[in-house]
TIDREN-744370 format. One record per residue (C-alpha): residue number from 1; x, y negated, z. Coordinates in Angstrom, 1 decimal, always signed. Last residue first. Example, Ala and Ser with C-alpha at 12.3 -4.5 7.8 and 13.67 -1.06 7.14 Angstrom:
2
{2 {+13.7 +1.1 +7.1}}
{1 {+12.3 +4.5 +7.8}}
end
This chain:
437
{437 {+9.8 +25.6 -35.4}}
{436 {+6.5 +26.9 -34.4}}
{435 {+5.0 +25.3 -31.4}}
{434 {+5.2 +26.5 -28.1}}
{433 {+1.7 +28.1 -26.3}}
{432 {-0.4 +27.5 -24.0}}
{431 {-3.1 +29.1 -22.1}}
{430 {-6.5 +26.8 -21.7}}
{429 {-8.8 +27.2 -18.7}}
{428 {-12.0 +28.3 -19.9}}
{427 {-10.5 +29.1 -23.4}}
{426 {-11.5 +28.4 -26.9}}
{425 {-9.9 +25.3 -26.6}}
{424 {-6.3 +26.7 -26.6}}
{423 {-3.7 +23.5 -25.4}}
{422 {-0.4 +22.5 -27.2}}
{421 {-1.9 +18.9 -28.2}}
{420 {+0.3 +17.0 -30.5}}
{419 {+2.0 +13.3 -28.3}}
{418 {+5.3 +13.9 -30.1}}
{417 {+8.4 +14.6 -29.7}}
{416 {+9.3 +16.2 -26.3}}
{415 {+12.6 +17.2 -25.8}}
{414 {+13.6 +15.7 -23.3}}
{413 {+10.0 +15.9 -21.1}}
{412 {+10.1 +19.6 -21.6}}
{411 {+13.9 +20.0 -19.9}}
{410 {+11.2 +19.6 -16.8}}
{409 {+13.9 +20.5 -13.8}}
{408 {+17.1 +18.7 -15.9}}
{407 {+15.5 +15.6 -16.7}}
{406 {+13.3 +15.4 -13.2}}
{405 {+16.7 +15.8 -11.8}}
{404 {+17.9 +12.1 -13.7}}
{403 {+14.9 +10.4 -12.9}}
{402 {+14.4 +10.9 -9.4}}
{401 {+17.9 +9.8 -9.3}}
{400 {+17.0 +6.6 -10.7}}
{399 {+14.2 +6.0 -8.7}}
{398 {+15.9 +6.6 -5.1}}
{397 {+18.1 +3.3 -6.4}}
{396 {+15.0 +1.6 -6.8}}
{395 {+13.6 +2.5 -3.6}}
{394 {+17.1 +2.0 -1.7}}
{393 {+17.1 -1.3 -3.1}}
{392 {+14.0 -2.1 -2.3}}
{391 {+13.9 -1.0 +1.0}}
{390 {+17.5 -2.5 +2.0}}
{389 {+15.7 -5.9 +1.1}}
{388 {+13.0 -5.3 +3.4}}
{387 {+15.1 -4.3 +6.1}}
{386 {+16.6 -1.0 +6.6}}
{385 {+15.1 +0.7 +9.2}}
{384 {+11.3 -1.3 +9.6}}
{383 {+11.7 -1.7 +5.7}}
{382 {+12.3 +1.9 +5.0}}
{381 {+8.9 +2.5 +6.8}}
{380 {+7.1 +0.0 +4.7}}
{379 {+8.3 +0.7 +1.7}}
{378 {+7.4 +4.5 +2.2}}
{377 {+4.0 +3.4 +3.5}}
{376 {+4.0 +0.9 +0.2}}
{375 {+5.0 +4.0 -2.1}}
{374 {+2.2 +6.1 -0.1}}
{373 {-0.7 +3.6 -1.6}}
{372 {+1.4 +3.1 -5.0}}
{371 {+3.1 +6.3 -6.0}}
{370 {-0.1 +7.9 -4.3}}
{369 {-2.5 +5.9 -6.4}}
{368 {-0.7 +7.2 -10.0}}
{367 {-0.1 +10.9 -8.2}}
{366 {-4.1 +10.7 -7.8}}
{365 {-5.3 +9.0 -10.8}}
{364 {-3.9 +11.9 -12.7}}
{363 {-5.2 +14.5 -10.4}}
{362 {-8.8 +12.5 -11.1}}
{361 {-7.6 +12.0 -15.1}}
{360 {-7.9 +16.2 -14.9}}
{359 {-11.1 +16.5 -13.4}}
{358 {-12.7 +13.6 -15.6}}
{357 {-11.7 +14.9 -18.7}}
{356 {-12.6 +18.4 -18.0}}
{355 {-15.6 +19.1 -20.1}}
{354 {-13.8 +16.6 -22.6}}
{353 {-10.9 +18.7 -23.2}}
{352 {-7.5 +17.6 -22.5}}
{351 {-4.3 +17.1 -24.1}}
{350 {-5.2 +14.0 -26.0}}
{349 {-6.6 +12.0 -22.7}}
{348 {-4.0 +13.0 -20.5}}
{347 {-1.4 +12.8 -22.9}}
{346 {-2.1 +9.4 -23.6}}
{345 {-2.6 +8.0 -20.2}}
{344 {+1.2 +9.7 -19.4}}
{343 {+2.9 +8.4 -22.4}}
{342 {+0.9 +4.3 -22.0}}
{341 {+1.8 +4.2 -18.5}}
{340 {+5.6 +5.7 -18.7}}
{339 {+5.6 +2.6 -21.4}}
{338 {+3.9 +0.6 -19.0}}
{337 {+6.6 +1.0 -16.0}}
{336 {+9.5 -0.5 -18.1}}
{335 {+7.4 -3.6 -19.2}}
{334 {+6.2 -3.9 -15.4}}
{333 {+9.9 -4.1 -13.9}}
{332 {+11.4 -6.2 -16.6}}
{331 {+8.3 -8.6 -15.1}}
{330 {+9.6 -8.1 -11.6}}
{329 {+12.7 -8.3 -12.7}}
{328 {+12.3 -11.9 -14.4}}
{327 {+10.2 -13.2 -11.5}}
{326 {+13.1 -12.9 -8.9}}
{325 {+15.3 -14.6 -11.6}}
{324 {+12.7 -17.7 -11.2}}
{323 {+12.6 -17.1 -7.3}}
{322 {+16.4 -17.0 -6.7}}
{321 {+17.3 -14.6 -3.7}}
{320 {+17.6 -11.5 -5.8}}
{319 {+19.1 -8.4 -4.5}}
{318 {+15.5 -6.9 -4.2}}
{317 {+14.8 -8.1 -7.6}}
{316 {+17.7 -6.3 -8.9}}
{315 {+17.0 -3.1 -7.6}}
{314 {+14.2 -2.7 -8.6}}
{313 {+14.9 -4.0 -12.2}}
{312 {+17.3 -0.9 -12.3}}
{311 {+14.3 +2.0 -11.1}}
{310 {+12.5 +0.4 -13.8}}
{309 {+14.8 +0.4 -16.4}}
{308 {+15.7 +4.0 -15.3}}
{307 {+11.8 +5.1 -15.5}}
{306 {+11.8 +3.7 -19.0}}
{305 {+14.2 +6.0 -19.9}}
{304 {+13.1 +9.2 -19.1}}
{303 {+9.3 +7.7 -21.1}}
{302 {+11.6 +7.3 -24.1}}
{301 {+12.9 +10.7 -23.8}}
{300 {+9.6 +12.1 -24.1}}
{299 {+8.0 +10.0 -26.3}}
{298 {+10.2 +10.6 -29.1}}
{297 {+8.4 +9.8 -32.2}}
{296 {+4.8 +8.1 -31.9}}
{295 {+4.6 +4.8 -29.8}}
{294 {+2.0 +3.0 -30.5}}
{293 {+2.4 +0.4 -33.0}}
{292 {-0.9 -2.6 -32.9}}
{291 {-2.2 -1.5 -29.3}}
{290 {+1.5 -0.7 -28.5}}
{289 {+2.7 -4.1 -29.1}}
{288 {-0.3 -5.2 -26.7}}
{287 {+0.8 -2.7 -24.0}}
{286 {+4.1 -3.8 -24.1}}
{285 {+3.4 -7.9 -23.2}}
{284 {+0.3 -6.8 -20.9}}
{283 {+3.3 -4.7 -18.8}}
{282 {+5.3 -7.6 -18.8}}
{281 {+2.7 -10.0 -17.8}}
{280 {+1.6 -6.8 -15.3}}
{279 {+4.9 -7.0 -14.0}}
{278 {+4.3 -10.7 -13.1}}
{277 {+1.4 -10.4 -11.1}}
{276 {+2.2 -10.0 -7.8}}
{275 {+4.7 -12.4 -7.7}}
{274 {+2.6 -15.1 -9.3}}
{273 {+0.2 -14.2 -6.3}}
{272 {+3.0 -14.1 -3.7}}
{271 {+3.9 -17.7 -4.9}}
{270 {+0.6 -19.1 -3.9}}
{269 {+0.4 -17.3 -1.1}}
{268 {+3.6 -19.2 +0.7}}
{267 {+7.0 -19.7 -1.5}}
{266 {+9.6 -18.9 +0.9}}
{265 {+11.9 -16.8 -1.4}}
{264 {+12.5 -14.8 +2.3}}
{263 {+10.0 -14.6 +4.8}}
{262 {+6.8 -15.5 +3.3}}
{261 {+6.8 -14.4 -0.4}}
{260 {+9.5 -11.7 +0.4}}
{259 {+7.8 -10.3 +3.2}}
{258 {+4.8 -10.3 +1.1}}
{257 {+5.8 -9.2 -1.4}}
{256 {+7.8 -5.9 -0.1}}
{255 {+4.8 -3.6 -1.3}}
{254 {+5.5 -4.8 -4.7}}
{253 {+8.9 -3.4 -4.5}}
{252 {+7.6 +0.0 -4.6}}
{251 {+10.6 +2.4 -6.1}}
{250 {+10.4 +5.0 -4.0}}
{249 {+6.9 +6.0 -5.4}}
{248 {+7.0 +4.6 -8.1}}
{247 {+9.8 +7.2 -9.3}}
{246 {+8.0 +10.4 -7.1}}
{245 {+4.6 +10.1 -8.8}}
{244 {+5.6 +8.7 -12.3}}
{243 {+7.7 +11.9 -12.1}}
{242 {+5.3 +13.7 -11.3}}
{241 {+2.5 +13.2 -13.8}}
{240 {+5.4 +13.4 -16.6}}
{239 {+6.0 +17.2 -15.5}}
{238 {+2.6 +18.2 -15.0}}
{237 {+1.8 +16.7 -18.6}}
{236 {+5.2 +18.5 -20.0}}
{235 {+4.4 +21.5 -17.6}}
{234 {+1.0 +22.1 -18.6}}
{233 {-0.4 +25.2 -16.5}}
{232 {-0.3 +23.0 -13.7}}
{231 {-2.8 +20.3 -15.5}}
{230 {-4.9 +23.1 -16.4}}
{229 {-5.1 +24.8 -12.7}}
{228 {-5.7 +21.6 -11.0}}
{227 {-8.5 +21.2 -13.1}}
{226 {-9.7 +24.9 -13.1}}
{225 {-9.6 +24.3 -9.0}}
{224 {-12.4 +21.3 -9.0}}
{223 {-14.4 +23.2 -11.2}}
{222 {-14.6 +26.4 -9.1}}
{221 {-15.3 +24.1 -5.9}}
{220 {-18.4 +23.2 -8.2}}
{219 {-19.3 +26.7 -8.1}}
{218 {-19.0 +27.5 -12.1}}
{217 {-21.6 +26.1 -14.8}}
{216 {-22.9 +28.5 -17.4}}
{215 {-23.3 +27.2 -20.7}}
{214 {-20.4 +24.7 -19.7}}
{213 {-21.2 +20.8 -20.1}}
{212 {-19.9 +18.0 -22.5}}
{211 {-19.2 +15.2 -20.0}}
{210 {-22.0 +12.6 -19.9}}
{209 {-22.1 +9.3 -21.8}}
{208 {-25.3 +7.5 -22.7}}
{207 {-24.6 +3.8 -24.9}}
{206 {-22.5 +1.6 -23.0}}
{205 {-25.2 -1.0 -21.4}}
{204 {-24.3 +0.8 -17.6}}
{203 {-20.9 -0.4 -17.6}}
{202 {-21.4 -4.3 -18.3}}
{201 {-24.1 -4.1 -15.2}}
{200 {-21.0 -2.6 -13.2}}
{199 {-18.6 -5.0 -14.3}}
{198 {-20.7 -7.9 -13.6}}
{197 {-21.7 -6.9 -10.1}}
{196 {-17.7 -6.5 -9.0}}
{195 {-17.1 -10.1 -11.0}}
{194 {-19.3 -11.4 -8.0}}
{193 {-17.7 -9.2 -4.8}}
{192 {-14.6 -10.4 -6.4}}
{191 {-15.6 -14.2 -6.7}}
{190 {-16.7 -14.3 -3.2}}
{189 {-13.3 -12.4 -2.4}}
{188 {-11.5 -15.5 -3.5}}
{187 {-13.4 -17.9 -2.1}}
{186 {-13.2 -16.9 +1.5}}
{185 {-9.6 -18.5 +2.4}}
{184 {-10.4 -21.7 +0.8}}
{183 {-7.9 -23.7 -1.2}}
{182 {-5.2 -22.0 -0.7}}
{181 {-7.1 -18.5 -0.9}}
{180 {-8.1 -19.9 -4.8}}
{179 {-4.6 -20.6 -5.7}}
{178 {-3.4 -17.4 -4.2}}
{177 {-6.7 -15.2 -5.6}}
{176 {-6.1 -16.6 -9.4}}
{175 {-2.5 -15.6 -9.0}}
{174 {-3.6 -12.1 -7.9}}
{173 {-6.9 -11.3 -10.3}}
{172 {-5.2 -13.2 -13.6}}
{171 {-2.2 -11.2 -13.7}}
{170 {-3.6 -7.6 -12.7}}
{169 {-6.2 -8.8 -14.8}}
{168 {-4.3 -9.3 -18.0}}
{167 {-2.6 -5.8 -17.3}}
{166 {-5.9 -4.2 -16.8}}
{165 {-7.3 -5.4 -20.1}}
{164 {-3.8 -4.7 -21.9}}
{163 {-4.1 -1.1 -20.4}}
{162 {-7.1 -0.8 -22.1}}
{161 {-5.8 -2.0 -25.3}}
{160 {-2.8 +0.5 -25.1}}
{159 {-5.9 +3.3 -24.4}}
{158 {-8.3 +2.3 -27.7}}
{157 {-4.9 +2.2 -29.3}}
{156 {-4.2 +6.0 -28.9}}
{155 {-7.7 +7.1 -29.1}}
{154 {-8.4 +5.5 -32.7}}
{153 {-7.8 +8.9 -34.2}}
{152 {-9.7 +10.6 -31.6}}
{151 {-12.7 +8.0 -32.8}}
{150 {-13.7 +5.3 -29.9}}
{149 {-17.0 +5.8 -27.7}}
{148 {-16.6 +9.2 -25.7}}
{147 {-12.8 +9.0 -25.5}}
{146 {-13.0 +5.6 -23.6}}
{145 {-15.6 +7.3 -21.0}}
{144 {-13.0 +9.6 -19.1}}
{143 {-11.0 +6.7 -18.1}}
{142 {-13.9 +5.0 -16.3}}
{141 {-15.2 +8.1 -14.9}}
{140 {-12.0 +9.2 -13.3}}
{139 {-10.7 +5.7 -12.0}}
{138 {-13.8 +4.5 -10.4}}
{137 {-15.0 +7.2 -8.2}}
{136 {-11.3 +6.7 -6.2}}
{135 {-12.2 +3.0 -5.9}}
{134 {-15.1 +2.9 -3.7}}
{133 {-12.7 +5.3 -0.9}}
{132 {-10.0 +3.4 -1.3}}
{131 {-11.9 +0.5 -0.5}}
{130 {-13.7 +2.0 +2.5}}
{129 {-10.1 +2.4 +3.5}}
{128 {-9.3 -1.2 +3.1}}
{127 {-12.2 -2.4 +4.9}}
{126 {-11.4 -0.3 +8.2}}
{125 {-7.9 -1.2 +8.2}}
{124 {-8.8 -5.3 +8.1}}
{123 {-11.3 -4.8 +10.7}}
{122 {-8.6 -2.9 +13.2}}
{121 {-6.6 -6.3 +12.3}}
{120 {-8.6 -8.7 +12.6}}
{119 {-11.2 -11.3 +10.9}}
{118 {-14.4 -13.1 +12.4}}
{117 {-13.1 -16.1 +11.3}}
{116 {-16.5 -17.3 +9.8}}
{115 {-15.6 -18.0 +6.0}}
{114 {-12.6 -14.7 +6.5}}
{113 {-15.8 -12.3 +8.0}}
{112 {-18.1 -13.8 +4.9}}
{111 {-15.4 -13.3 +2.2}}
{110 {-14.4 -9.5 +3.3}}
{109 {-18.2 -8.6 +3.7}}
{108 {-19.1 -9.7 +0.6}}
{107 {-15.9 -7.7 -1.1}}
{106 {-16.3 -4.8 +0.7}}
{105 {-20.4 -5.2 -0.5}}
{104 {-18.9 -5.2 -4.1}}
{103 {-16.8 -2.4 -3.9}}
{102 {-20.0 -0.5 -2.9}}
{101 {-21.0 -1.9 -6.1}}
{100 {-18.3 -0.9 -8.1}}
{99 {-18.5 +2.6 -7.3}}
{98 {-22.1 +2.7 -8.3}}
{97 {-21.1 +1.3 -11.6}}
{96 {-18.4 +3.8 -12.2}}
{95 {-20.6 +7.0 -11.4}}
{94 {-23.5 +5.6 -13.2}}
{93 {-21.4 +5.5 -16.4}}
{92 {-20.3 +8.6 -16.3}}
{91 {-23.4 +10.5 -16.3}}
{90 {-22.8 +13.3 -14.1}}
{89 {-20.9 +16.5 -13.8}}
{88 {-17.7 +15.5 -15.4}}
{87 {-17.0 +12.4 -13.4}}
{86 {-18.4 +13.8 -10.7}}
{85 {-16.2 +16.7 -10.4}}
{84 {-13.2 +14.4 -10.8}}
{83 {-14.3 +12.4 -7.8}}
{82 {-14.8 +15.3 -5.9}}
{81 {-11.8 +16.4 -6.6}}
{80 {-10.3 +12.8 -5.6}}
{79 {-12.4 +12.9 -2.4}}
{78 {-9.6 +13.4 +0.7}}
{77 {-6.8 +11.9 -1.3}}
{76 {-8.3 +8.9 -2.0}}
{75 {-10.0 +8.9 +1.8}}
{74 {-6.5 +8.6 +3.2}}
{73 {-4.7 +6.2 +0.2}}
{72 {-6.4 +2.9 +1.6}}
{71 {-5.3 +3.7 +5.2}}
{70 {-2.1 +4.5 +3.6}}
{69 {-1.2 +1.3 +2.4}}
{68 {-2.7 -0.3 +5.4}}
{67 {+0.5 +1.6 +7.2}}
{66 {+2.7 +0.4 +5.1}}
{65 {+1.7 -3.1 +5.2}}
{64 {+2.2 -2.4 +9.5}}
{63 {+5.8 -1.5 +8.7}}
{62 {+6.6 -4.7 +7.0}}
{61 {+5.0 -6.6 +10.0}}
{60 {+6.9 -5.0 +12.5}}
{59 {+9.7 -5.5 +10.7}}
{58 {+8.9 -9.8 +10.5}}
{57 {+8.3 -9.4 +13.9}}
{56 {+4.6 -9.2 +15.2}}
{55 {+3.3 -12.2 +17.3}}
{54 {-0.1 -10.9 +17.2}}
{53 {-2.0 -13.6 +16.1}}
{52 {+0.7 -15.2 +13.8}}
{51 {+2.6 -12.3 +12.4}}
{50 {+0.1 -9.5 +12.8}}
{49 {-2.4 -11.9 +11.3}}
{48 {-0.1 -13.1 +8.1}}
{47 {+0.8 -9.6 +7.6}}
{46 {-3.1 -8.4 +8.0}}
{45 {-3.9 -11.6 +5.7}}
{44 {-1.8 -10.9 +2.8}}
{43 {-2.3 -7.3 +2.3}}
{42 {-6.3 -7.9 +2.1}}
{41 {-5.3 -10.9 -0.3}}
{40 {-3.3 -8.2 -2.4}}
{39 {-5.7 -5.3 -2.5}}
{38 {-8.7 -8.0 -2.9}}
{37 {-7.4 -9.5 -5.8}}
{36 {-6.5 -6.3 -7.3}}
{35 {-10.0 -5.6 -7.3}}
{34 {-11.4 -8.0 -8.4}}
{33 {-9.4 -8.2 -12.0}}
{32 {-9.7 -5.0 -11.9}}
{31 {-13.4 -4.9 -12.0}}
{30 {-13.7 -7.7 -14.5}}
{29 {-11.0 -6.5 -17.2}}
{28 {-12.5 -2.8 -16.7}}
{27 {-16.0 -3.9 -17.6}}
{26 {-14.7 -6.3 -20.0}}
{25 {-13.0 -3.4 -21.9}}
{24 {-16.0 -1.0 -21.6}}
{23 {-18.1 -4.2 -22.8}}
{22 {-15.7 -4.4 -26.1}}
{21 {-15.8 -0.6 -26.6}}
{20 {-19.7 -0.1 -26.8}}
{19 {-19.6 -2.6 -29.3}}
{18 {-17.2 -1.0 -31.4}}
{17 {-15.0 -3.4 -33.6}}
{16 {-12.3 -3.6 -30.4}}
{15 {-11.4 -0.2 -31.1}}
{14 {-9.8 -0.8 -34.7}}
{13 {-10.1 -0.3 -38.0}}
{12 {-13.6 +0.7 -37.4}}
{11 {-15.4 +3.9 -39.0}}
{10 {-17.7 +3.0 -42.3}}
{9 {-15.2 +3.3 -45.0}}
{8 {-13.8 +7.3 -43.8}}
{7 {-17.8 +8.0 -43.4}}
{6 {-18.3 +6.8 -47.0}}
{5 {-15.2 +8.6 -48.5}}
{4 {-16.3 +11.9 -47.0}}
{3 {-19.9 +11.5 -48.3}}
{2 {-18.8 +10.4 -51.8}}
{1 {-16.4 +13.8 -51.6}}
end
């Protein structure tokens, strides 16, 4: 009993007590926070080039961010299982830091081409699928690690205060990247290709963590398969995976910035920056209340509702010609989108076992980069027919009804309670089964 009690009085209150946990978090703070950065800048200056070097029309331009959205979700798609595998086959840490080092030379190479002008469009492409690429090692490993250093029962928290660190980025890494492109169009992916080094040196002190290992390892193919296999066999994790996938994906307004931050608000880089990070001052704002009272009861339904919201501030902003109301959805927008954030990283996390952590956060990863990287090619092509407004609203209109027939095909995700894992561990790829009434 004294043993018991003295293990209960020596774990942490709270994630951010753990060492190991506090550089995870600046790790991810950092990386995002440079990343993001680049996405939007990147974005910035192919519109601004196909508009002023290349005498594209606004459309044309629209169309052509939609088509650098999918150069950056090409190679994501191509080597997410072997990202997963990765993740769960070698020492996590290493995977992440790596990844953020080749980030790291994108970055170097993005500021020195913009400092000597040596910029273009075909250049533009090529950097932003080598991006992709860099990035899909990141997101497996990265969220496969916070499980490793924080208690299960501190698991919940440990992942609203990670989303806090990559909502305060997502904030920080745009509007810091206007201001700073203003001043000096290389600066900003200087600092990147800096805060890129930082995060991966800050990854590397966490204490060892590799994935937990089979006795006799399958064909790595084999591996890449079982993942798929577990998150199909889960229908309420399958079914909150897709909707996130098919809701942001028609509803991607932030692939519309720039039009609207050039072409119709008016309000030049610096505003596109704000823009581009107000739904994560939203999204920080939720995540933070959920780092002190995650949700619990009714996750299900709340996440079905969240998606409306979302699919509703869409459609608002789009119809908005007032930059200060503009702002308001956009940061509606990003409350709405981190409570489906906060369900869907939870279940992931508490649903699987660690062997397959990194497998199964890859698929996650996946439908969460495809909302964005094919939402801004759907943007983009909806744009070229519809305008950029007509895009929007259609988007956010398209998210509602994704909504309402994801209710009826996955009834799972209305009645779902709780966060309880349903999943066997004795078994290679876990069977499930109801719960008792």
């Amino acid at each position: 009993m004294s043993k018991t009690l003295s293990r209960q009085q020596d774990e942490p209150a709270t994630p951010i007590a753990i060492p190991d946990f506090r550089r995870y978090w600046l790790a991810r703070f950092f990386a995002v926070f440079a990343t993001m950065s680049m996405v939007v800048l990147i974005g910035y200056q192919a519109y601004d080039i196909a508009r002023s070097d290349y005498g594209y029309s606004t459309s044309e331009g629209a169309f052509l961010l939609g088509l650098l959205g999918l150069a950056q979700f090409i190679p994501l798609f191509v080597l997410t299982p072997v990202a997963g595998w990765a993740a769960d086959r070698f020492d996590r840490r290493y995977v992440a830091a790596l990844a953020n080092l080749i980030d790291c030379a994108i970055a170097g190479v993005l500021a020195f081409l913009t400092w000597n002008g040596g910029l273009n469009l075909p250049i533009l492409f090529i950097l932003a699928a080598m991006h992709g690429a860099a990035r899909v090692f990141v997101g497996p490993s990265m969220s496969a690690i916070a499980p490793n250093i924080v208690p299960p029962a501190l698991l919940p928290r440990a992942i609203a205060m990670s989303s806090i660190a990559w909502q305060i980025a997502s904030v920080a890494g745009p509007a810091a990247g206007g201001f700073m492109f203003a001043e000096a169009h290389w600066l900003p992916h200087a600092l990147s290709a800096i805060l890129l080094v930082c995060s991966a040196s800050l990854i590397v002190s966490v204490r060892p963590v590799r994935a937990e290992q089979d006795a006799t390892p399958a064909h790595p193919v084999r591996q890449m398969i079982e993942g798929a296999q577990f998150t199909w066999r889960q229908k309420f994790l399958l079914g909150c995976i897709t909707l996130d996938l098919f809701a942001v994906l028609l509803g991607g307004a932030t692939a519309m910035l720039p039009v609207f931050a050039r072409d119709i608000l008016m309000v030049g880089p610096e505003g596109l920056g704000i823009m581009r990070g107000a739904p994560a001052v939203g999204a920080a704002a939720v995540a933070l209340w959920m780092a002190w009272r995650p949700l619990e009861n009714n996750v299900g339904p709340k996440m079905l509702w969240a998606v409306v919201v979302f699919g509703a501030a869409t459609i608002a902003f789009g119809l908005s010609r007032n930059f200060a109301l503009s702002l308001a959805m956009l940061i509606l927008l990003g409350s709405a989108d981190m409570v489906s954030v906060f369900i869907r990283s939870s279940l992931v996390q508490l649903n699987t076992p660690d062997r397959m952590r990194g497998r199964v956060s890859s698929i996650s990863g996946l439908a969460i980069s495809a909302s964005n990287e094919l939402g801004e090619m759907q943007s983009g092509l909806a744009a070229a027919v519809l305008g950029a407004t007509g895009a929007v609203v259609f988007g956010g209109a398209g998210a509602i009804v994704v909504t309402l027939v994801w209710a009826w095909i996955f009834p799972q995700l209305r009645q779902a309670k709780t966060f309880a894992p349903e999943f066997l561990p004795e078994s290679g790829v876990p069977p499930f089964k109801k719960k008792e009434a």
